[in-house]
N, C-alpha and C positions, 0 to 999 in steps of 0.2 A: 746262501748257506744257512742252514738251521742252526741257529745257537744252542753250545752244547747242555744246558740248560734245560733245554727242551727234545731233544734227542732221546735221554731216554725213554718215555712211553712208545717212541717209535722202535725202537730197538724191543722194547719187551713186546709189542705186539708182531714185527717183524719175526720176530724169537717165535711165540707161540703159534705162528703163521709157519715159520719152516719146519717145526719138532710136529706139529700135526700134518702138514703134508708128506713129510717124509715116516711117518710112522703111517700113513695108510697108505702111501704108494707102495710099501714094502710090502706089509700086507696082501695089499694088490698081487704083486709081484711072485709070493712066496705061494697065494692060494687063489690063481685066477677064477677057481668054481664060484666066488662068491659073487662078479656079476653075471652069471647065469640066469639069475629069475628076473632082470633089469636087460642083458644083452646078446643078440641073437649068437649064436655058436661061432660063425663066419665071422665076426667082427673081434674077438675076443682079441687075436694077434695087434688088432690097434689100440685097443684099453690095455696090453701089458705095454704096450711101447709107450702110451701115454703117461701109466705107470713109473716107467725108466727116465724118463724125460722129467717128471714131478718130482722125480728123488734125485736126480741129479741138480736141477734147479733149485729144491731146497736146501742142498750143500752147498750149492755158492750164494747163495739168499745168508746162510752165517756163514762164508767166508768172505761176506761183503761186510756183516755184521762188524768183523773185526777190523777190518782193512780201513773200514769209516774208522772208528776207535783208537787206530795207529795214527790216525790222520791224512789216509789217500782220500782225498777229494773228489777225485773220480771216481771212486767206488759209488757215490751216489746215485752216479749214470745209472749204473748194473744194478742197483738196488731197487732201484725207480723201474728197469724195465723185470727183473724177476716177481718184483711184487703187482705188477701187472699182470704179467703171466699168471698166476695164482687167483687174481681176482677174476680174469678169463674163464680160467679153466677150473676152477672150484664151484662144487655143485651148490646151488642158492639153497642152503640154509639159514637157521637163527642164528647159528657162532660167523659163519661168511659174513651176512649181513651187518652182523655187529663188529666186525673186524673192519669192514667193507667203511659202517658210519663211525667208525672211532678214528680211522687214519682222515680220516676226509674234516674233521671236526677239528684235530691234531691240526692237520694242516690249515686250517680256517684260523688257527688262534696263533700260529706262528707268522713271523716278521718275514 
């Protein structure tokens, strides 16, 4: 277990890891035109389902946030595999990557 100590930068990167994917999966969601110049016409129906899927996993990404916080244990499981999924399925950019080397550094310097 991570002392709690050291929790929070996980928590605040975790944080800005859910409130950015679930504000562009909505996005997604609310104006699927926008991967049109990126995804062929026929495919669209799987970037909104992808869409669905990213925002639902970013609300339990903080409602593991909390769950850790109350003190379930086991939310870490859930937290370990949503923040996976995200590192998955989030497009390689400069803030990924840097989200991607801060938890991994995070975790380097924990016990």
């Amino acid at each position: 277990m991570i002392p709690i100590e050291r929790q929070t930068p996980l928590f605040i990167l975790s944080g800005l890891t859910a409130a950015i994917a679930s504000v562009i999966s909505f996005v997604g969601i609310l104006n699927n035109q926008i991967y049109l110049p990126f995804t062929p016409e026929e495919l669209l129906p799987g970037v909104i389902s992808q869409d669905i899927i990213s925002l639902v996993a970013s609300l339990g990404l903080l409602v593991c946030l909390v769950a850790i916080r109350r003190g379930a244990h086991r939310a870490w499981t859930v937290w370990l595999g949503l923040t996976g999924y995200f590192f998955m399925h989030m497009p390689s950019t400069h803030l990924t990557q840097f989200i991607i080397a801060s938890f991994f550094a995070i975790s380097l310097l924990s016990d």
